[in-house]
C-alpha positions as CSV (number, residue, x, y, z in Angstrom):
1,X,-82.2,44.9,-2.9
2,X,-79.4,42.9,-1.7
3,X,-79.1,39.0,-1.5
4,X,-77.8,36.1,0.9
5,X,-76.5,32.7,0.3
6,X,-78.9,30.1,2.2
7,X,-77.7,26.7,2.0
8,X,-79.7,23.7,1.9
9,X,-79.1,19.6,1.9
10,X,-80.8,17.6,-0.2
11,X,-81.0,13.8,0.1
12,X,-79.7,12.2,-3.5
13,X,-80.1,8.4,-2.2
14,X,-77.6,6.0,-0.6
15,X,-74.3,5.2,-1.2
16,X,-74.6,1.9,-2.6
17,X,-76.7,3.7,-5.8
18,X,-73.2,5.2,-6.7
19,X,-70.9,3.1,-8.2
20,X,-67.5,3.1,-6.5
21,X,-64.9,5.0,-9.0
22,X,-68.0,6.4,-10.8
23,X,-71.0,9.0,-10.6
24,X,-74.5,10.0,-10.4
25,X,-75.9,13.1,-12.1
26,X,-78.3,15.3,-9.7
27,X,-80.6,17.6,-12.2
28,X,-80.8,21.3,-10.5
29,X,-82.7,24.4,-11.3
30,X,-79.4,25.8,-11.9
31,X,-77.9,23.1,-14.0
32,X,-76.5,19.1,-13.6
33,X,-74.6,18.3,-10.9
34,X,-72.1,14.9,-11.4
35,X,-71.7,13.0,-7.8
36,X,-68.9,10.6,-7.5
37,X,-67.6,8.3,-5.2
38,X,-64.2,7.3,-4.7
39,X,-62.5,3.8,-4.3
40,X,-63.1,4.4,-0.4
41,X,-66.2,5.5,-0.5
42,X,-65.7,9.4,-0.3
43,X,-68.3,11.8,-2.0
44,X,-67.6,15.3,-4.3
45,X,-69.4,17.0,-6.1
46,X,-68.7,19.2,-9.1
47,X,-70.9,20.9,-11.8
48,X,-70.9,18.4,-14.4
49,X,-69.3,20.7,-16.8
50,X,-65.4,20.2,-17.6
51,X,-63.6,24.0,-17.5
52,X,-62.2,23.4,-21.0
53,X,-64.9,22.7,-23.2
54,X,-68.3,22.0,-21.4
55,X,-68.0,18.5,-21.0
56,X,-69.9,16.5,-19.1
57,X,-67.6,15.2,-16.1
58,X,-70.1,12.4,-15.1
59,X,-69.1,10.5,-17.9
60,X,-64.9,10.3,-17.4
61,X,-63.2,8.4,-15.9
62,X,-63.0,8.5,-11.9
63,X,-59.0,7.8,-10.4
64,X,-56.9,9.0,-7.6
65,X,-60.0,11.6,-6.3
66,X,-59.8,13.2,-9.7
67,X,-61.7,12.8,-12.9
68,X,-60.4,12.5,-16.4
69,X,-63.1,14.6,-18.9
70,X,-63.8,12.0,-21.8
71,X,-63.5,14.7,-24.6
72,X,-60.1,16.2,-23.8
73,X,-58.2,14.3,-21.4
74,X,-58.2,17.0,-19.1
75,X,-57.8,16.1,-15.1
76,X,-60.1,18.0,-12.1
77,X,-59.5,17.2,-8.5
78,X,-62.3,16.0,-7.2
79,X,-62.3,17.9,-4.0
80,X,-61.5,21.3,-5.3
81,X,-62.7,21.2,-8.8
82,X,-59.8,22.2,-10.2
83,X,-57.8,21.5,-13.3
84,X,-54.4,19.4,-12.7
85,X,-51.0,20.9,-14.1
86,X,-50.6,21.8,-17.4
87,X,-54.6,22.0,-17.6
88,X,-55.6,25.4,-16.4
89,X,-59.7,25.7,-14.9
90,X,-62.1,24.8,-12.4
91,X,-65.2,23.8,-12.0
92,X,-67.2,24.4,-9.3
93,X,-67.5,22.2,-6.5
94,X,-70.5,21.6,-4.0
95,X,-70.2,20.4,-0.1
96,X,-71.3,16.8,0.2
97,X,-71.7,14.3,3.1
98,X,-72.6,10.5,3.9
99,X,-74.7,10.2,7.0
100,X,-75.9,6.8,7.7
101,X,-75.5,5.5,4.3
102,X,-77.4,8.5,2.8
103,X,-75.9,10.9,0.3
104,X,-76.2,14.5,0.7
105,X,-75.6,17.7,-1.6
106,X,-75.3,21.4,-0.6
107,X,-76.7,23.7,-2.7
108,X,-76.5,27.3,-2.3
109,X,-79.0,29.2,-3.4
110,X,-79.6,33.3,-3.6
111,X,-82.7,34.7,-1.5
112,X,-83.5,38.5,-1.9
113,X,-83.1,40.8,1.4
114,X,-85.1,44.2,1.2
């Protein structure tokens, strides 16, 4: 049995429930996803796991399209999920969009091809 990637959007609520320069955690089958909109009103999204030690991203600090993990200091681009020189990781990142006021989130899931 083989599998394919589907994709599918899922509404997570407006724009104006995420604070600017902060997040919103989405709860998935597969794990917490952190949300976060930027000082102009841009939207990533990024397992809410830091690459270093697990911690949850939701909860840094938001700047410059990157977040600072509130454990260990450590920087991720917000739009690629990865760590910022001399930090060394990634998380994994998820396609978003704004349509109308209305957050989206991409997830990909795996469906079984016989």
């Amino acid at each position: 049995m083989t599998e394919i990637r589907t994709t599918s959007w899922i509404e997570i609520g407006s724009l104006d429930e995420i604070p600017r320069l902060g997040s919103r955690v989405v709860r998935t089958a597969s794990g917490d996803i952190a949300v976060f909109r930027s000082n102009d009103d841009e939207v990533f999204a990024l397992d809410d796991r830091c690459p270093h030690k697990g911690g949850p991203l939701s909860q840094g600090i938001v700047h410059n399209k990157r977040v600072t993990c509130p454990l260990h200091n450590f920087v991720i681009e917000l739009s690629s999920g990865e760590a910022v020189a001399p930090d060394q990781g990634c998380t994994r990142s998820h396609p978003t969009k704004v349509e109308n006021g209305t957050v989206w989130l991409s997830l990909r899931q795996a469906a079984p091809v016989d």
